[in-house]
C-alpha positions in Angstrom: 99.2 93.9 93.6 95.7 93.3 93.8 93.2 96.1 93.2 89.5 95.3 94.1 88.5 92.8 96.9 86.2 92.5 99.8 85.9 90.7 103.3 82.8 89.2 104.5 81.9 88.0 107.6 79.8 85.1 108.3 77.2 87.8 110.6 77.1 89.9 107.2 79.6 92.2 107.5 81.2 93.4 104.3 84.1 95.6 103.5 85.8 96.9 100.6 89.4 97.2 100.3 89.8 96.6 103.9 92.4 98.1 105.5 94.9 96.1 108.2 93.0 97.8 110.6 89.6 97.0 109.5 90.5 93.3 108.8 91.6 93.4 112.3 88.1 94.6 113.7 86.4 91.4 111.8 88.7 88.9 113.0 88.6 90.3 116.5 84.8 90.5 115.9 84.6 86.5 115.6 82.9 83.8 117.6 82.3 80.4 118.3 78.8 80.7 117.7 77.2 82.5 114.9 80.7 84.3 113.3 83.6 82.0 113.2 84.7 82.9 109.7 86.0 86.1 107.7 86.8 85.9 103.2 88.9 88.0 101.6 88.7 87.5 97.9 89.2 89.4 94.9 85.6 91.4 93.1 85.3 89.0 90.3 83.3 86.5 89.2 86.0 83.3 88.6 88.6 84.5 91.7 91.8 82.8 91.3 92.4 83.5 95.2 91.2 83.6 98.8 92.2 84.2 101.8 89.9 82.9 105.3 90.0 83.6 108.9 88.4 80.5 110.9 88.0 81.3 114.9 88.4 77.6 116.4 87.0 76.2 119.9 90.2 76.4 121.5 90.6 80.0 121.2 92.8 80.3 117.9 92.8 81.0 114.5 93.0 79.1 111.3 94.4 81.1 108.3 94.0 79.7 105.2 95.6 81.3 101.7 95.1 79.9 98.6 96.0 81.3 95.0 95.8 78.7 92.1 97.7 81.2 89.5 100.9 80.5 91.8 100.0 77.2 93.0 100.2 78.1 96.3 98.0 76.6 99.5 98.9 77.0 103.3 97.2 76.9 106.4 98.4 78.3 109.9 97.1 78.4 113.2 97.8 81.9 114.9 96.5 83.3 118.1 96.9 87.3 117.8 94.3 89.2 115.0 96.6 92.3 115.0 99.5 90.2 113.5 97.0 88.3 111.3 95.8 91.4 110.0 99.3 92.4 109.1 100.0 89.0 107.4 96.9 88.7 105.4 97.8 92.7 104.2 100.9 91.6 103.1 100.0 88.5 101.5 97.0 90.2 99.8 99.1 92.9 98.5 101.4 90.6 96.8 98.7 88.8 94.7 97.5 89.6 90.8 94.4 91.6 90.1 92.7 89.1 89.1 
């Protein structure tokens, strides 16, 4: 399970230990033009994972997970930031500390 990690925005926005609901607010909070993108990544200096949030010009998002401990790498497209919120809980629940 992973303890400390944060969410930033590309307008500056940051959050610790964002809820589903909070990721939620930044995702929904995105932009074509000056915040098309939201990080979630463990409070370390060498993280071993992300997670991204990319709004795209047609109106949907690109979700991106990577973790190199478990050699894992995906990327979705997915229209609704409630459900992506739940995902990206889920997913960041499941992954090591650090």
């Amino acid at each position: 399970m992973a303890s400390a990690y944060y969410a930033d925005a590309e307008n500056g926005d940051h959050i610790d230990q964002p809820t589903p609901q909070a990721l939620a607010a930044l995702i929904g909070a995105l932009n074509t033009t000056d915040n098309t993108f939201v990080t979630i990544q463990p409070d370390t200096d060498d993280p071993t994972w992300y997670a991204s949030v990319s709004l795209l010009d047609n109106g949907t998002y690109k979700i991106e997970h990577r973790d190199t401990q478990q050699d894992e790498h995906q990327s979705i497209t997915r229209t609704d930031h409630d459900n992506i919120a739940d995902d990206l809980s889920t997913w960041l629940n499941n992954r090591s500390p650090f």
